[in-house]
Every structure is written in C-alpha cells, then in structure tokens.
N, C-alpha and C positions, 0 to 999 in steps of 0.2 A: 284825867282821861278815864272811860269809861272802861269796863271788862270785853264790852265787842271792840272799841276802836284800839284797844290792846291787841286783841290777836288778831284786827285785819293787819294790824302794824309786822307782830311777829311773824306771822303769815307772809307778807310781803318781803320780809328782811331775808327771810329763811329762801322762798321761792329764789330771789335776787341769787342767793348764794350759791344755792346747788347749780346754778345756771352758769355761776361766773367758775367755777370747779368745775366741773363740766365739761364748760369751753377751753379753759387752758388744759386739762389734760387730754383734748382730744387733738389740741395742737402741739403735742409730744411726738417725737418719735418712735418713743416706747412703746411697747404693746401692752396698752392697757384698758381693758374692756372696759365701758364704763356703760351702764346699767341704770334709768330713773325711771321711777315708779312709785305709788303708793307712798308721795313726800319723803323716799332715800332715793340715795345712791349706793350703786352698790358698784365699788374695783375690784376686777379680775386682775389678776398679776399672770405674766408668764408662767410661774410656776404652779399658778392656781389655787393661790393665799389670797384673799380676799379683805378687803375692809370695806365697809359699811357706817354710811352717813347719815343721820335720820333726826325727825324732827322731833319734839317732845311737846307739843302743844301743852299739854294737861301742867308741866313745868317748866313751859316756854327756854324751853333750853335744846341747844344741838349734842346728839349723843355720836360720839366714833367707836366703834367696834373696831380693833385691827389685833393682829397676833399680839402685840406689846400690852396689850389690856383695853379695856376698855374707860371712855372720856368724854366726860361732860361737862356741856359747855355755857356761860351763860352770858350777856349782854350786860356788859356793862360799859362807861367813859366811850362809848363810839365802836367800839370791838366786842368782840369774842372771847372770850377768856376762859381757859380749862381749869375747873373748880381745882383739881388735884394739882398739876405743873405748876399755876399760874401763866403757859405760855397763851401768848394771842394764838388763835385758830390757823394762820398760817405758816408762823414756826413751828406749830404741833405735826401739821402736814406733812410741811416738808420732811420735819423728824423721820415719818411713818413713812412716809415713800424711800427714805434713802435705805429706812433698817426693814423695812420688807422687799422692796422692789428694787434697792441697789441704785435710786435715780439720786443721783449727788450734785444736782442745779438746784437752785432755788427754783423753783418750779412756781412758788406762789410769795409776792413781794413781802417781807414780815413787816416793814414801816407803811406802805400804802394799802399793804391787805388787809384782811377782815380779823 
C-alpha cells in the first residue's frame, strides 16, 4: 500500500468509528452531551468532566483524553489497541465511562467492538 491509500484507509476506519460511538452513546439514557467536530469527539458528563476522542493522522493512531490520563491507540490484528493498557478500544471505554460517569453497562461490546 501506498502513503495516500493508507490514510484514505485510516481516515475511513477512524470516520466509521467516531460514528458508531456516537451513535451508541446517544442511545444512552444517560445525559451525555456528545460533541463531533474537527475529527474528535468530545463527552460532556453530568458533572461536566469531559473526555475527548481524536484523531492523530500524522501517527495514525486514536488519542483519549479522560480524567484517568490520557491514551493512545493504535491498529492492530483487526482492533484498536491502547499502546499503555494493552486493552481493545472498547474495554478502555467502557473503563472511562464507568470511573468518570458512573455508567456500569457495557455500553460498547469488548469481543465484537473495535
């Protein structure tokens, strides 16, 4: 593969994702503001803690910003994977929504998610 057919790929992978995030937290009952622009996301919490989702073209990687630190993420085997954790991108998630925003469901599948 080429340098452009790389990032229309990452580009694409990324786009897909903040969409499917997105969408499941907006079918929450929780009150959670969610925020896309300029390739993040960005969640309001009730309390008004905030994490923030974003892309990293230049490192083709996804960054999380949340109170617990921040986390970057990189493609690999089909997934997502936090350089520091080792977890997949959707038990990192779930992680951050339970220990800032108290939501205690799997909110995002760890075996079928990204």
């Amino acid at each position: 593969m080429n340098i452009e057919s790389d990032e229309r790929r990452y580009n694409s992978q990324v786009d897909t994702l903040l969409m499917v995030i997105e969408d499941r937290l907006d079918d929450l009952d929780d009150d959670i503001d969610v925020d896309g622009a300029n390739g993040q996301l960005t969640l309001t919490f009730s309390d008004r803690s905030q994490m923030v989702i974003s892309r990293q073209p230049a490192q083709q990687e996804i960054w999380v910003a949340a109170k617990s630190g921040g986390f970057h993420l990189k493609w690999n085997n089909d997934h997502w994977f936090c350089a520091v954790t080792g977890e997949r991108f959707a038990v990192l998630l779930n992680r951050i929504l339970e220990e800032q925003a108290g939501i205690q469901a799997e909110v995002f599948d760890p075996v079928q998610g990204f």
